[in-house]
C-alpha positions in Angstrom: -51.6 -103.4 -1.3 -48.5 -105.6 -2.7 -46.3 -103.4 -2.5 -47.2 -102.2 1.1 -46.7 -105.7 2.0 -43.5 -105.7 0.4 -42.6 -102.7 2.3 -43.2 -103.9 5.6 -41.9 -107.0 5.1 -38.3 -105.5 4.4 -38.9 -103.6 7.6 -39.9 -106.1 9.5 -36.9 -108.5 8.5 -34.2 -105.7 9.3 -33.0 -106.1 5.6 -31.2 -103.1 4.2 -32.8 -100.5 2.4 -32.3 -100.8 -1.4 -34.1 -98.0 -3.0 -36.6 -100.1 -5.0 -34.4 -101.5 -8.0 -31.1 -100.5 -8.3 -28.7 -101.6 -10.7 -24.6 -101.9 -10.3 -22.9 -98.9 -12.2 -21.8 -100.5 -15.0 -25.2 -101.5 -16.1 -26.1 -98.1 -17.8 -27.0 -95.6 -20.9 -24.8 -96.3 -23.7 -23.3 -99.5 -23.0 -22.5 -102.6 -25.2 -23.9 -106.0 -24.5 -21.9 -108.9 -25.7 -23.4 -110.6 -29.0 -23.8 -114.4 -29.8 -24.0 -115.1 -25.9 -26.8 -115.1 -23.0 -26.5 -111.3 -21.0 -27.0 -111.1 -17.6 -29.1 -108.3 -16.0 -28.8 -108.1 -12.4 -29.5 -105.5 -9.4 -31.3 -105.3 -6.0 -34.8 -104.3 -5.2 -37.3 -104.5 -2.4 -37.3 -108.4 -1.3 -39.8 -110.2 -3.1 -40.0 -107.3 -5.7 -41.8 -108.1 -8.7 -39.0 -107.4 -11.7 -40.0 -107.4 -15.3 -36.6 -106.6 -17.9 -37.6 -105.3 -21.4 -35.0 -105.4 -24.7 -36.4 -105.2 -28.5 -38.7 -108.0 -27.9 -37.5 -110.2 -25.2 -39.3 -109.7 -22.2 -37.9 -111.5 -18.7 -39.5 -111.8 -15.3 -37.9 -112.9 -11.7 -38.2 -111.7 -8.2 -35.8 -110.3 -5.8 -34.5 -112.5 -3.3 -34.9 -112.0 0.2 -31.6 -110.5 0.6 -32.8 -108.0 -2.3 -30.9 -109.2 -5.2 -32.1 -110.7 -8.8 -30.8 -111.8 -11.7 -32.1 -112.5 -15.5 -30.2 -113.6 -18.8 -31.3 -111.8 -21.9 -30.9 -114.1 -24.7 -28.7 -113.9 -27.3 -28.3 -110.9 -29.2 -26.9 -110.5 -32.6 -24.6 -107.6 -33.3 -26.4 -104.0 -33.5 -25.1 -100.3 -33.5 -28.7 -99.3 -33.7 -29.1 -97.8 -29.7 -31.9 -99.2 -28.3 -33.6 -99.1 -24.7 -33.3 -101.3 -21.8 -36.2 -101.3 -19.4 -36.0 -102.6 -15.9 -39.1 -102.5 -14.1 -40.2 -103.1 -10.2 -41.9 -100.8 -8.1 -39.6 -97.7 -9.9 -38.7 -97.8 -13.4 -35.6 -97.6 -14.9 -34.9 -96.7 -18.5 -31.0 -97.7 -19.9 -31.1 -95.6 -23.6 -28.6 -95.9 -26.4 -27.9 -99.5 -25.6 -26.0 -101.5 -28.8 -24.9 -105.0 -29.1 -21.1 -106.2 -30.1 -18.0 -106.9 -28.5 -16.9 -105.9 -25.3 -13.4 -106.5 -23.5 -11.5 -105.5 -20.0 -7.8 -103.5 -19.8 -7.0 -104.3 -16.6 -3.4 -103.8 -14.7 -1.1 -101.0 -13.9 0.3 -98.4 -15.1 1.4 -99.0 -18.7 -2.5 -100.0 -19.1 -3.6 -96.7 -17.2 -1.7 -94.6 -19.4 -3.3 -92.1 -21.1 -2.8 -90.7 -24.9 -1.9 -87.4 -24.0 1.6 -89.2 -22.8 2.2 -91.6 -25.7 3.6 -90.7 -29.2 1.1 -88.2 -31.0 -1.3 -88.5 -28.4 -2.8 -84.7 -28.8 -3.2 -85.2 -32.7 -4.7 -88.8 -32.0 -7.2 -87.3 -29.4 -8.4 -84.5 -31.8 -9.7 -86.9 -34.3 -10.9 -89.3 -31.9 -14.9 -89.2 -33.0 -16.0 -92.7 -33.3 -19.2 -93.2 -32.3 -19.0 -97.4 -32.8 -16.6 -97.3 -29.8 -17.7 -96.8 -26.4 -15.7 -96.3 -23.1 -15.9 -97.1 -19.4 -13.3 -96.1 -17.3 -13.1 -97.7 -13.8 -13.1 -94.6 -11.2 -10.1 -95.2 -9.4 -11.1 -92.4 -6.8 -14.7 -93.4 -6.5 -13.7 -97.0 -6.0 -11.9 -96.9 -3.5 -14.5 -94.2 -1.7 -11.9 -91.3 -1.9 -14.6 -89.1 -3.6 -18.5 -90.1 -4.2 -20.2 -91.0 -7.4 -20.6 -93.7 -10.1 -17.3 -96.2 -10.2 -18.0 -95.2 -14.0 -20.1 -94.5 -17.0 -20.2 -95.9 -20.2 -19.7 -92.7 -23.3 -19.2 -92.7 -26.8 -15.2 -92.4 -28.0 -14.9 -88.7 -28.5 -11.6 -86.5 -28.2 -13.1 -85.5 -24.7 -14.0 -89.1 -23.5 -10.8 -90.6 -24.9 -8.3 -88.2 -23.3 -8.3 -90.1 -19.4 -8.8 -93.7 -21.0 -6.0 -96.0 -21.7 -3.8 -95.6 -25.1 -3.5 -99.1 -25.6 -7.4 -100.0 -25.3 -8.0 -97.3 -26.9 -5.4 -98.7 -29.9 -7.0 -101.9 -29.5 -11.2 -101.5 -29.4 -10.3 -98.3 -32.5 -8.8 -101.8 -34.1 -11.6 -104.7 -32.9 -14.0 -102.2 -34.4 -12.4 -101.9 -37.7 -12.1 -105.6 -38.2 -15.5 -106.7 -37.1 -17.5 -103.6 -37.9 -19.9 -104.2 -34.7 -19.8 -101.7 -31.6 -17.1 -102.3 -29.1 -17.4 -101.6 -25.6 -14.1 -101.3 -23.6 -13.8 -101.6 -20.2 -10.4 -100.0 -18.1 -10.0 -100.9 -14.9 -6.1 -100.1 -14.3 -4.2 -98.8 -11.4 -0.9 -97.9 -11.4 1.9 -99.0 -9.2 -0.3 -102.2 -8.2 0.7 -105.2 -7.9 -1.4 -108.6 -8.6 -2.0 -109.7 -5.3 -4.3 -106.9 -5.0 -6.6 -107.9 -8.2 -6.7 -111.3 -6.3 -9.8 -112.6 -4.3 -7.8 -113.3 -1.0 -9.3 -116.9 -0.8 -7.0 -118.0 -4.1 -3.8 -116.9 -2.3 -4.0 -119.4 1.1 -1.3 -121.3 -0.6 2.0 -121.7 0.5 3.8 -120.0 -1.9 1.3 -117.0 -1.9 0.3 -117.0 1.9 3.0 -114.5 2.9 0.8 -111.5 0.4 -2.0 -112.0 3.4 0.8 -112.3 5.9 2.1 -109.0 5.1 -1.5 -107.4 5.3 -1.5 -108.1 8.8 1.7 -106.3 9.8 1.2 -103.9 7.6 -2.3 -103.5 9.8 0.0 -103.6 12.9 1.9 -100.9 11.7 -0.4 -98.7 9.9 -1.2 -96.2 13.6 2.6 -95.0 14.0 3.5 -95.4 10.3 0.4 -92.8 9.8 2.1 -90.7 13.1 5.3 -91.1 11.3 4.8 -90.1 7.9 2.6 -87.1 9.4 5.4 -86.0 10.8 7.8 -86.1 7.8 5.4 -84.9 5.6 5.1 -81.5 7.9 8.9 -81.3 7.6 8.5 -81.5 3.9 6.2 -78.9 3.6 8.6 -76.4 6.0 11.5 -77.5 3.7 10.2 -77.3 0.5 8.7 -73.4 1.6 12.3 -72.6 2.5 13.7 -73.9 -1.0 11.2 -72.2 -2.9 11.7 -69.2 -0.8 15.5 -69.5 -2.0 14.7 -69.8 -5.7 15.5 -73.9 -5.3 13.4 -76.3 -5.9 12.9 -78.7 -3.6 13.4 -82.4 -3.3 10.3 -84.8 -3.8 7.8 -85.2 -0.8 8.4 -88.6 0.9 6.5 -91.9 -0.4 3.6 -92.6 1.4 5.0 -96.0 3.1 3.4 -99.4 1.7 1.2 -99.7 5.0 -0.7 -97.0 4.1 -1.2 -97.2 0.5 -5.2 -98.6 0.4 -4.6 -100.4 -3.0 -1.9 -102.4 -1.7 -3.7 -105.3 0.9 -4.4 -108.2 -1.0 -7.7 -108.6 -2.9 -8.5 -104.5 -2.4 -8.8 -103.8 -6.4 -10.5 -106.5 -6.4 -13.2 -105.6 -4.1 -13.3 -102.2 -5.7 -12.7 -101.9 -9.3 -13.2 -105.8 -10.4 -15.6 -107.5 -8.3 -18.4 -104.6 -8.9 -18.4 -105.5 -12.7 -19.0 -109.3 -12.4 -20.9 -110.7 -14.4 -20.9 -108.0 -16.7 -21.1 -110.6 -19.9 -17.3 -109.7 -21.8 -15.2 -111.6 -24.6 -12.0 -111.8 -22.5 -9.2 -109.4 -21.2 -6.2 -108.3 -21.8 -3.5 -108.1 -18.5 -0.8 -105.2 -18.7 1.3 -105.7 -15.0 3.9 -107.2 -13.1 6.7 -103.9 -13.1 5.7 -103.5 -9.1 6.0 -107.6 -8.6 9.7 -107.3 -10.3 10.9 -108.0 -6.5 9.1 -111.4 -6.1 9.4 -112.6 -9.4 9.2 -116.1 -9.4 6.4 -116.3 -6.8 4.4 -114.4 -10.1 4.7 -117.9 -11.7 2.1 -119.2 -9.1 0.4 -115.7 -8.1 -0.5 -115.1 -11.9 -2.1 -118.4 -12.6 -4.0 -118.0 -9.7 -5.4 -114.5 -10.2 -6.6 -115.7 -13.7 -8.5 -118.9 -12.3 -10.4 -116.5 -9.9 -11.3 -114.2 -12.5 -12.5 -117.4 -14.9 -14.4 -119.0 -11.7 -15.8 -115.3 -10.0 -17.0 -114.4 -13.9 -18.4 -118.3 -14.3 -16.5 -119.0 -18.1 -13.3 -119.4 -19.1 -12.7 -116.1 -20.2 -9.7 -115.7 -22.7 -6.7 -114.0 -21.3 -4.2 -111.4 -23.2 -1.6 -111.8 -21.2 0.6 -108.2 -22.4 4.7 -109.4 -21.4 6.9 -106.7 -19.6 9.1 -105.1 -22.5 12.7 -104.7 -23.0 13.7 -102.2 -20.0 17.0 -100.8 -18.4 20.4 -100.8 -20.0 21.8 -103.6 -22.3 24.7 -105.6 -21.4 27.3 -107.7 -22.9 27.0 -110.5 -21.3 24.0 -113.0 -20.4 22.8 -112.0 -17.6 20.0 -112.9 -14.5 17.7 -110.0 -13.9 14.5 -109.7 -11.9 12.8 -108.5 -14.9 13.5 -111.1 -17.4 11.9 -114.0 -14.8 8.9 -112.1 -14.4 8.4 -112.1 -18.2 9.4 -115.7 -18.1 6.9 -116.3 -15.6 4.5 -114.2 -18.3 5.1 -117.0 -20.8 5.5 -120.0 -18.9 1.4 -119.0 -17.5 0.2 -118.4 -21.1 1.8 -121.7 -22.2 0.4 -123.7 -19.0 -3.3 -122.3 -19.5 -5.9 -123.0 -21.9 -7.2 -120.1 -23.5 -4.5 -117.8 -22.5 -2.1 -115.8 -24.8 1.2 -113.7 -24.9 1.6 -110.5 -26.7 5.3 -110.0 -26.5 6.8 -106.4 -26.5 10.3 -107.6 -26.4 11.0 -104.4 -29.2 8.6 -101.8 -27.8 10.4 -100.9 -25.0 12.3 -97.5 -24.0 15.9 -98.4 -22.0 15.2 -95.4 -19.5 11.6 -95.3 -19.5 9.3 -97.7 -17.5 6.2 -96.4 -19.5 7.2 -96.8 -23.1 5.3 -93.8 -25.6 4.6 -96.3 -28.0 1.4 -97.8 -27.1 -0.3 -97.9 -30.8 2.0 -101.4 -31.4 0.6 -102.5 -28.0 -3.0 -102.2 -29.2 -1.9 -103.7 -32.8 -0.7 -106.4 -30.9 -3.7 -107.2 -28.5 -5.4 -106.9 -31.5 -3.7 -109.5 -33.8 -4.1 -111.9 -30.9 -7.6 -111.8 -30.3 -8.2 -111.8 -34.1 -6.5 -114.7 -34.6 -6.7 -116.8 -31.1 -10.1 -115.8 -30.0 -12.4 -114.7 -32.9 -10.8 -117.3 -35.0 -9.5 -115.2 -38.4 -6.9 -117.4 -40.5 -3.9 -114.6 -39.1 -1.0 -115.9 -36.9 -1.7 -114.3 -33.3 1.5 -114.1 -32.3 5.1 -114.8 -32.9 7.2 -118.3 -32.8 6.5 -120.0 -29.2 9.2 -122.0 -27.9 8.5 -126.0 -27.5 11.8 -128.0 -26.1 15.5 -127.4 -26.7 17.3 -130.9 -27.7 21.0 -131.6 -26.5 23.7 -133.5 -28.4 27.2 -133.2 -27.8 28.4 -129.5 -28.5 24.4 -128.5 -30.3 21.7 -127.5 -29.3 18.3 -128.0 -31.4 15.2 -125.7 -30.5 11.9 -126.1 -31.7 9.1 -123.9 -32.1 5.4 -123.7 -33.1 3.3 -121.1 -34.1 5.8 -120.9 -36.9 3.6 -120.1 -39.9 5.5 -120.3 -43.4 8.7 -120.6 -41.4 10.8 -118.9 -39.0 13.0 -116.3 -40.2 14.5 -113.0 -38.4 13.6 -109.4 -39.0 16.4 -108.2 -40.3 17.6 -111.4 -42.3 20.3 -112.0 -40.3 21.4 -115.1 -38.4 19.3 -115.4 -35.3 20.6 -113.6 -32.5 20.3 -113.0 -28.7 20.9 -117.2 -28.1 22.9 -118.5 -25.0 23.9 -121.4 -24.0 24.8 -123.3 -20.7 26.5 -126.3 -19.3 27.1 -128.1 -16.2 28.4 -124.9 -14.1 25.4 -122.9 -15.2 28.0 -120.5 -17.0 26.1 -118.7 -19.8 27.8 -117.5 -22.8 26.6 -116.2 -26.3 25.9 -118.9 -28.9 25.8 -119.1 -32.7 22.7 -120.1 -34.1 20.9 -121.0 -36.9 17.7 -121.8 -38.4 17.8 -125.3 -40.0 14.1 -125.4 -41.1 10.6 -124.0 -40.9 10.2 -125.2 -37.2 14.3 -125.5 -35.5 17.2 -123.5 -34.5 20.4 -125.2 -33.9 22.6 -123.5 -31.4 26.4 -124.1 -30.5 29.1 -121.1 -28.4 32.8 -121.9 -28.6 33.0 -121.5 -25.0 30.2 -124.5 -23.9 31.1 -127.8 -24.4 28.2 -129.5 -23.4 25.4 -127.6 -23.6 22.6 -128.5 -20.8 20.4 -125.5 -21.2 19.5 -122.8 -24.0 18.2 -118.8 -23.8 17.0 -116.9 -26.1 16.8 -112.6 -25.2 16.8 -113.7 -21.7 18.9 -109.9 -20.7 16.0 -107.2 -19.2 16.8 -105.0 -22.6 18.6 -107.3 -25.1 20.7 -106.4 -27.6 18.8 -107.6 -30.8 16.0 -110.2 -30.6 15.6 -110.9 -34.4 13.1 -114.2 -34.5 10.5 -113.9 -36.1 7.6 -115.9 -38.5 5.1 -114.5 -41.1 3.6 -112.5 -38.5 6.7 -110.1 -37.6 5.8 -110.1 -34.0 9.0 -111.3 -32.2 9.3 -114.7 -30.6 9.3 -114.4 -26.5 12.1 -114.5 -24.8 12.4 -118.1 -23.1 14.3 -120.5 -20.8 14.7 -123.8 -21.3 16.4 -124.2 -17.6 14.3 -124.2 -14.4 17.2 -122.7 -12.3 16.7 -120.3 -9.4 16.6 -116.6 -10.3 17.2 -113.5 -8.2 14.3 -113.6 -6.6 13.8 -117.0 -5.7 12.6 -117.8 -2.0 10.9 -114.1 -2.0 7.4 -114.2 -1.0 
């Protein structure tokens, strides 16, 4: 008789069908819960549906809400590889089976995170010996996502050479590493998308600033434009196809079809991955994430100093904690050059750094030596998960391990020197190679920069001088998009970050 009532109550108040209880995708066989922390359990149901949740020996009770939706915490869990089964019941019954309790983390960004090992150094042999069962995987369905083909965003599987092959090297490198150390299960989560940029993993309420205003400005021309740029690029892609028959036809091969323009690309409008691949896992109970992007916002580079910041504030407030952010710096990229040198790509990374040092909780893993000159997606992505790794060992579980490399404080000026100071220094800075630091630069009053000679002078300071600048005013250290040889160092051997002292306009600045 209850659940007639129930029934006819959701008829009679017009609200949408659920199904009886549902739960979100990401809630399913084979996943890991985090440890040490209250879990949240949530789905929808029949308003007013009676829902009982069952794990080990906690049992929990609520009631949807009239719009359908509930909510419980389990309590906390200690760590377990032992599966067990997750009950959820209402009117239907739901059973979630090999469920374990450990660590669980998010890869989110673009491509660099999306790629897979079969492109990365050794991939295939990696893949083949990829059976480990303590590691489980859920990659975020781009396709289903965004509604381009039907099914789950996702399901969680163990790490085996057939699960592992379309997941992301670096979390890959990185959970293989987490469950080493620790020895619990280890869930990671990827939700990457390549070519994206971060407007789009940003709830479109945190960008009504003025600086980030003109991302939801461009949505609506892109919106005005989007019927004849869809006319348009019909057209040219038809001549494409004609073309491309011909060349083939001629033993040539033929150009590459035209881009599909920016108005039509769905994952570009601000806040879309957001509402598709980010928004459906909250509040999926996770340790923190680790942020691989910023290549496609190379062009607005210094607007990333405020569009960063605010796309990890919406994450910490949607997810309801302060959630420790990795945040993975652009590497060295492009050809060197002789000469100091403003580039695009060395103010987004400064943009990186300067959000990792301004918020609590955050950290930068610097890949200022990983990088390939001619190759946006670097093959070495085992250093990038080492990395992650050492960082959340050290800055988020707490282990008595440096988490990163030197970390740049404020750059003293006297006459011809120059002294920088650095923490994070561990026994001491030193370089890799044992050289005299390189890769410094120095500044005066014309905003001239020219190579300087520096030195370490103790555990903590650098002092830097160039024949050529007088009076020093501001300092760089591997500020060039690929420089020539950043050698600082500590105890850690992960390179310091390139830095800035100066707050001087960049290439980019005014873009929006």
């Amino acid at each position: 008789m209850k659940r007639l009532y129930i029934l006819l109550i959701a008829i009679v108040l017009g609200v949408k069908s659920y199904g009886f209880v549902k739960l979100p995708d990401i809630l399913s066989s084979g996943m890991v819960l985090q440890r040490n922390t209250a879990v949240p359990i949530w789905g929808t149901a029949l308003p007013g549906e009676d829902i009982k949740v069952t794990f080990g020996s906690q049992l929990h009770q609520t009631k949807a809400d009239m719009s359908g939706n509930w909510k419980i915490f389990l309590d906390p869990l200690e760590a377990s590889a032992t599966g067990q089964t997750l009950l959820i019941q209402g009117i239907n019954a739901i059973h979630l089976k090999d469920v374990v309790v450990g660590e669980v983390w998010l890869c989110a960004g673009q491509s660099n995170m999306q790629l897979v090992l079969p492109m990365t150094n050794k991939g295939d042999s990696v893949i083949a010996s990829a059976n480990y069962p303590m590691l489980h995987l859920f990659n975020v369905s781009r396709e289903n996502s965004f509604g381009h083909t039907r099914g789950a965003i996702g399901t969680w599987e163990p790490c085996t050479p057939q699960s592992v092959k379309e997941f992301s090297a670096a979390g890959y490198y990185f959970g293989l590493g987490l469950e080493k150390q620790l020895k619990v299960p280890v869930g990671i989560i990827n939700a990457s998308f390549g070519g994206s940029q971060a407007e789009a993993w940003t709830p479109r309420e945190y960008l009504r600033t003025p600086a980030l205003q003109p991302c939801i400005d461009r949505d609506t021309m892109w919106a005005s434009q989007r019927a004849n740029v869809q006319v348009s690029y019909a057209k040219e892609l038809e001549d494409w196809r004609a073309y491309a028959e011909k060349e083939k036809a001629a033993g040539r091969k033929p150009k590459e079809a035209p881009h599909q323009p920016e108005a039509l690309r769905d994952y570009r409008p601000t806040s879309s991955i957001y509402n598709h691949m980010v928004q459906p896992l909250i509040p999926y109970q996770i340790k923190g994430v680790f942020w691989y992007q910023g290549e496609n916002n190379e062009g607005r580079a210094e607007q990333y100093r405020s569009l960063l910041p605010a796309m990890i504030q919406s994450w910490r407030d949607k997810w309801g904690y302060e959630l420790p952010f990795g945040i993975i710096q652009l590497p060295n990229y492009r050809d060197k050059s002789q000469l100091p040198v403003d580039g695009a790509w060395s103010f987004l990374r400064d943009a990186q750094r300067r959000t990792s040092d301004s918020l609590a909780k955050t950290g930068l893993i610097v890949l200022i030596d990983a990088g390939e000159a001619h190759n946006i997606h670097p093959h070495n992505k085992q250093i990038v998960g080492e990395r992650m790794l050492t960082w959340a060992l050290g800055a988020v579980y707490g282990q008595n391990i440096l988490p990163s490399g030197p970390r740049f404080i404020k750059a003293t000026y006297s006459g011809k020197t120059v002294t920088v100071d650095f923490d994070q220094v561990g026994k001491g800075l030193k370089t890799v190679d044992g050289k005299l630091p390189q890769s410094f630069a120095l500044a005066g009053a014309d905003h001239k920069w020219y190579w300087g000679e520096a030195k370490i002078i103790n555990t903590h300071q650098i002092r830097v001088t160039s024949k050529e600048v007088k009076k020093p005013i501001a300092v760089r250290y591997a500020f060039n998009n690929n420089p020539d040889d950043p050698n600082l160092t500590n105890d850690s051997n992960i390179p310091a970050s390139p830095f800035r002292s100066d707050d001087w306009p960049g290439p980019t600045q005014g873009k929006r």
